[in-house]
N, C-alpha and C positions, 0 to 999 in steps of 0.2 A: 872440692875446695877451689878449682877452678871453672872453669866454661861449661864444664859436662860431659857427659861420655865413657863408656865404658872402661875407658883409658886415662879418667879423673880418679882422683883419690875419696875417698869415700870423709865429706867433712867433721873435725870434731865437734861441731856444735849446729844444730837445727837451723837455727834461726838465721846465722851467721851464716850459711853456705849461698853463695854469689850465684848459684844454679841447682835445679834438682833434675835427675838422670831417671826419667822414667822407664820401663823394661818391663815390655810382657813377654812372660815367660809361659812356656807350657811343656810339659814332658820334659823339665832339663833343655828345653830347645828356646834361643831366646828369638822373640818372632817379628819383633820389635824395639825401637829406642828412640825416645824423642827429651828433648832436652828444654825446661820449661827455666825461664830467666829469675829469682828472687827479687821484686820488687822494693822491697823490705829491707833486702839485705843489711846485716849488721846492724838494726835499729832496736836496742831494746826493747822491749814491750809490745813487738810486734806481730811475733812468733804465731797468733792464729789465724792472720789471716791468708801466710802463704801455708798454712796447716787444712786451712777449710779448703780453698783453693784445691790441695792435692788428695780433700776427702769429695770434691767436685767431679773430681777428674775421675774418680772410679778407683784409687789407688787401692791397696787390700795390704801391703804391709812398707811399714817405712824404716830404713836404717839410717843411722847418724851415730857420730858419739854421745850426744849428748840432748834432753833435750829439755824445752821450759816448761814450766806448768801450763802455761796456755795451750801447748803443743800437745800435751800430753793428755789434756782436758779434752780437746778437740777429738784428739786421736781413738782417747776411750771411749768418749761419746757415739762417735761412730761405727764401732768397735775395729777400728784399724789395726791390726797388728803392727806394732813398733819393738826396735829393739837399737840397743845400741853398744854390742859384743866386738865391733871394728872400730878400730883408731888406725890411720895409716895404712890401708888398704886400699888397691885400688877395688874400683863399683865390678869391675866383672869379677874379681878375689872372693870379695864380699857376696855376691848371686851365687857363685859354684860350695864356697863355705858352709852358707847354709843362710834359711829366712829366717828372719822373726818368727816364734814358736808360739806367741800367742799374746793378747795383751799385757801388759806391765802397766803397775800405777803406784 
C-alpha cells in the first residue's frame, strides 16, 4: 500500500498499489527483495501492463486483495499463481502465511 517492503502492507487492490514487493524465496529462506515502482498506479484500465511487466520479471505467484480482469487474464495466461486470501497484512505476514496454491480465474 505504500513504498514497498517487507514491512509494507500487502495492497487491497492490484492495480491500485503505488509499488510491488518482489521476494525470492527459497526453503522458507527469503534471499532476496527488491521493490519495483507502479507506473500506473490507480489508473483504471490499466492493470496489464504493470501485470505483464511482473510476468517479465520471472515472477511465479502474485498476492493482492483484489484483482482486475486484465490482471487476472495476464496472470492466467502465464500461468502465474495469483491469490488474494490477505487484506491488511503485512508482505513478510503474507510470505510466512502461506503462497498462492495455484491459479484462480
Amino acid at each position: 500500500m505504500g513504498g514497498g517492503g517487507l514491512d509494507d502492507t500487502v495492497s487491497p487492490e492490484f492495480g491500485a498499489s503505488p509499488s510491488f514487493t518482489l521476494v525470492d524465496v527459497e526453503d522458507q529462506e527469503t534471499l532476496a527483495v527488491e521493490i519495483v515502482v507502479n507506473p500506473k498506479n490507480c489508473v483504471p484500465g490499466t492493470t496489464s501492463r504493470p501485470a505483464r511487466d511482473l510476468v517479465d520479471r520471472g515472477v511465479d505467484a502474485v498476492i493482492a486483495g483484489a484483482f482486475g480482469p486484465e490482471a487476472i487474464l495476464v496472470f492466467s495466461s502465464a500461468v502465474i499463481r495469483w491469490g488474494s486470501p490477505f487484506l491488511r497484512v503485512r508482505v513478510l505476514s503474507a510470505l510466512s502465511l502461506s503462497a498462492p496454491q495455484g491459479c484462480r480465474s
